[in-house]
C-alpha positions in Angstrom: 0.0 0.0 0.0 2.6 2.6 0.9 5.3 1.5 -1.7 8.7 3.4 -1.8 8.0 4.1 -5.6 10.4 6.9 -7.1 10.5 10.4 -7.3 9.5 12.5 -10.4 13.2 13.3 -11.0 13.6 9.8 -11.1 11.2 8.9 -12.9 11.6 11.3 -16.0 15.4 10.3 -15.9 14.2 6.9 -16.5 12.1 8.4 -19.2 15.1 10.1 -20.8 17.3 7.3 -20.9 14.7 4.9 -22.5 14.1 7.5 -25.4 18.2 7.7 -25.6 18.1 4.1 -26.2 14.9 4.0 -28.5 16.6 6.5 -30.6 20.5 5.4 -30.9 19.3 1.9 -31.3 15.5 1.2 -32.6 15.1 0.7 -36.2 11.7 -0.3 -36.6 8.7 0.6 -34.0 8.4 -3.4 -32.9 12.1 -2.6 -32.0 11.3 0.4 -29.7 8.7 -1.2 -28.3 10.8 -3.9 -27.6 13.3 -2.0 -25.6 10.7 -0.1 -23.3 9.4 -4.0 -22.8 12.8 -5.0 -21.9 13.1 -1.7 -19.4 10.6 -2.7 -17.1 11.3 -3.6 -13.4 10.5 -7.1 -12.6 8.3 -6.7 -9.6 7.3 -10.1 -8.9 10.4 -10.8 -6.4 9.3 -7.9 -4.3 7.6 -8.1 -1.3 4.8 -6.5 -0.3 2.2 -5.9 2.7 -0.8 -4.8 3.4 -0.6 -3.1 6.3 -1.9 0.1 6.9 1.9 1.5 7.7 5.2 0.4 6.2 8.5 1.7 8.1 10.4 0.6 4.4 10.4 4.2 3.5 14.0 6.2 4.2 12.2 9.6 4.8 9.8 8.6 7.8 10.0 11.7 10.6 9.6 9.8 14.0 9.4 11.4 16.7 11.6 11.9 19.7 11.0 10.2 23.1 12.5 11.0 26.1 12.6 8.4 29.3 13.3 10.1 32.5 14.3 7.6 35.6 12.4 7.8 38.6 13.9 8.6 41.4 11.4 6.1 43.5 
């Protein structure tokens, strides 16, 4: 449910790169389709959850807790 996934940037560098590629080395259209087939990102080793949270992601703000001892 809450999948890393990429950024934009990310994203439309991917995007860039695959039209580099389509256009240094695609002669026909089967051939470009072909390399954005061959692009793709084999999810089907990834795991996934469905839980409502996910602590996977590397920009998570937690917040700080602060144990005092008792003097009891």
């Amino acid at each position: 449910m809450f999948d890393r996934g990429i950024t934009n940037q990310q994203f439309n560098s991917h995007l860039e790169t695959l039209a580099k590629l389509i256009e240094a080395e695609a002669t026909s259209v089967e051939e470009a389709a072909q390399i954005v087939r061959d692009a793709k990102i084999d999810t089907t080793k990834e795991e996934h959850t469905d839980a409502a949270l996910s602590f996977a992601a590397e920009n998570l703000a937690l917040p700080e807790v602060h144990v005092e001892k008792s003097n009891s």
